[in-house]
N, C-alpha and C positions, 0 to 999 in steps of 0.2 A: 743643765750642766753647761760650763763654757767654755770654750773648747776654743786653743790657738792653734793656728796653721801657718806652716812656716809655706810663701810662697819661693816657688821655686826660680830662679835663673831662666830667662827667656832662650839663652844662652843653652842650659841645659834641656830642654826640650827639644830644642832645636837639633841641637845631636842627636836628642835621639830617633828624634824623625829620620836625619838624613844615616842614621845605621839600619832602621828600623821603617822602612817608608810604607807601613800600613798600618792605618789606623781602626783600630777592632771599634764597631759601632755597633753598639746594645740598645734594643729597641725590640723589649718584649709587655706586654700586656701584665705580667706576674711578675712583682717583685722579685717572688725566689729566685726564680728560672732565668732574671733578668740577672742576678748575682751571680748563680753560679757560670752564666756563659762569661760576666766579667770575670772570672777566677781561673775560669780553663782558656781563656785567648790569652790572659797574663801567661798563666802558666807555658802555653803553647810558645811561649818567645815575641809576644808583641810589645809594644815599650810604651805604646800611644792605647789608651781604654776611653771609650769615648760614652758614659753613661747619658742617652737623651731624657728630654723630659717627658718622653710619653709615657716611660717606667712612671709608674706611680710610685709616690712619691721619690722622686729621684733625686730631691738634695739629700735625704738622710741617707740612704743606698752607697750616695757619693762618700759620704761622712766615714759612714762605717767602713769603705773598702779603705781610705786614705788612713784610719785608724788599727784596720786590721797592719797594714802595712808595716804600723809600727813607726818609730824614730829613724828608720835609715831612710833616704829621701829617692826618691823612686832614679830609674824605674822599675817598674812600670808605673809610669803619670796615671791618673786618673781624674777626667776632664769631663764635660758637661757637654751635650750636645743640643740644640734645636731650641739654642737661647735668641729667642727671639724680641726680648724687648730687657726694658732696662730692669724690671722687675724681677725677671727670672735671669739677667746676670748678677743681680744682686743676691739674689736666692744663693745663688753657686761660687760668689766668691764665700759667702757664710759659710756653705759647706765644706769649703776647703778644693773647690777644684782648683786644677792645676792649670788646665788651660780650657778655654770656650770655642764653640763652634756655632755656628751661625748658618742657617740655609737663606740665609736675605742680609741685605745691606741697612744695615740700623746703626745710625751718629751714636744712639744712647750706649748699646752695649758698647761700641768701640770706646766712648768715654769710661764705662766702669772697666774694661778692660785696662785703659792704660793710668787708669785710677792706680789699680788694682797688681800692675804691673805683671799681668798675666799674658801669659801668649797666645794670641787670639788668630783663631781659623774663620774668617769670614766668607758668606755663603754670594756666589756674585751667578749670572748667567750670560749678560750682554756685557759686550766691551763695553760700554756706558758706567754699566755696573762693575765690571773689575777693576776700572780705572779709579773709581768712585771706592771700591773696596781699600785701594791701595794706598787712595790720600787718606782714609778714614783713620790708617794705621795699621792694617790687619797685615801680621805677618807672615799667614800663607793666606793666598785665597782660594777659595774652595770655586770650581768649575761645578754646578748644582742647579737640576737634577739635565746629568749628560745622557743616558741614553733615550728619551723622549723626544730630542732635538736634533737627532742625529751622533749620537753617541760620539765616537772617537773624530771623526770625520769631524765635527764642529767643532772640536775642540781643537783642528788642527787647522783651523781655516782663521777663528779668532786668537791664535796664536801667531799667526805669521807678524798684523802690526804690533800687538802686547808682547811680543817675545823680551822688550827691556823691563820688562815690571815685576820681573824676577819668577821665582817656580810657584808654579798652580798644583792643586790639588782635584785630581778626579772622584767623583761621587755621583751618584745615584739611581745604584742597583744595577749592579753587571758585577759577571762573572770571575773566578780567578784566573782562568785562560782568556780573559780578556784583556789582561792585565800589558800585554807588553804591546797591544793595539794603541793603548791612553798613552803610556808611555812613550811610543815613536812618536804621537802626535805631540808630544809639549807637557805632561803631568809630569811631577817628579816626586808625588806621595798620592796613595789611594784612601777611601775612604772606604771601606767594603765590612761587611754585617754579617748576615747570615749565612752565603756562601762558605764562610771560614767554618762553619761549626758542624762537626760531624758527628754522629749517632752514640760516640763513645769518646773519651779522651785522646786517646788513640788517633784516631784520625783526622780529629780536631789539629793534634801537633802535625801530622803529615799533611794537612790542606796549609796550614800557615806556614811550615816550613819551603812548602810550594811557593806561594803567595810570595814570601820573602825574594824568595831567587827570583821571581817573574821580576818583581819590583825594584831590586838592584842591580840586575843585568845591564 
């Protein structure tokens, strides 16, 4: 079947970020299980769905959530995450993502990206690399993986010279009461996973409706 996808306004994603500044990130082992957590962080009020490629097979996942969706154009976006070469952003512009994310610095995707006219979240660690992130194109960069290297502290120390290269994005694997630590330091959207999701629907909406207020404060 052939299927068009209308790409969205970098413009509109962008809002929705800055209403909306955490990005639900799916990254489970089982396709179901990998859907249904995209359907309750949607539901839960997040605007940014972030399906990676570890989900198996994760462009058709992509596919089907942008088709459940329906003609009205998000959000909630539904984007592609842990596009790491050119092959798997070309995968995910097919699918219909909205927007790409990246844990590394790659000239290829940011070309399919600005191919593609898609808003692209690139993955950086050293100022070398944000800097690098930032000529490449990408228009958040992802700070990736922060709590290994000294979590928020690092991110507040390579912010002080980057502070002109616009807002950073915190990721990987920390908490939601962590959240206004990344914040003081220089983040101004989160990447955050499984912490959001809780044992019922239920409190799945009460951890992101947290999450939110930490993040917009």
């Amino acid at each position: 079947m052939s299927l068009a996808f209308v790409t969205p306004a970098k413009s509109a994603v962008a809002e929705s970020l800055a209403r909306s500044p955490v990005v639900g990130v799916v990254r489970h082992h089982d396709r179901a299980e990998a859907a249904r957590q995209a359907n309750e962080l949607a539901a839960a009020g997040l605007e940014l769905i972030e399906i990676t490629f570890t989900v198996p097979d994760a462009p058709r996942l992509v596919e089907e959530l942008v088709l459940e969706r329906g003609a009205r154009p998000g959000p909630p976006w539904i984007g592609m995450g842990t596009v790491t070469t050119r092959d798997r952003a070309e995968a995910a512009v097919a699918a219909g993502a909205e927007f790409l994310v990246t844990p590394n610095v790659e000239p290829e995707v940011a070309a399919v990206a600005r191919r593609a006219r898609l808003f692209l979240v690139m993955g950086a660690l050293t100022p070398t690399e944000v800097v690098q992130a930032r000529r490449l194109g990408a228009d958040l960069v992802k700070v990736y993986p922060l709590p290994p290297v000294g979590g928020a502290a690092y991110l507040s120390v390579i912010r002080q010279p980057l502070g002109d290269l616009g807002p950073l994005l915190a990721a990987g694997g920390f908490g939601i009461e962590e959240i206004p630590a990344y914040r003081a330091a220089g983040a101004a959207a989160f990447g955050i996973g499984a912490p959001l999701l809780g044992p019922d629907p239920e409190t799945t909406r009460d951890r992101v409706a947290r999450a939110l207020a930490l993040a917009r404060a």
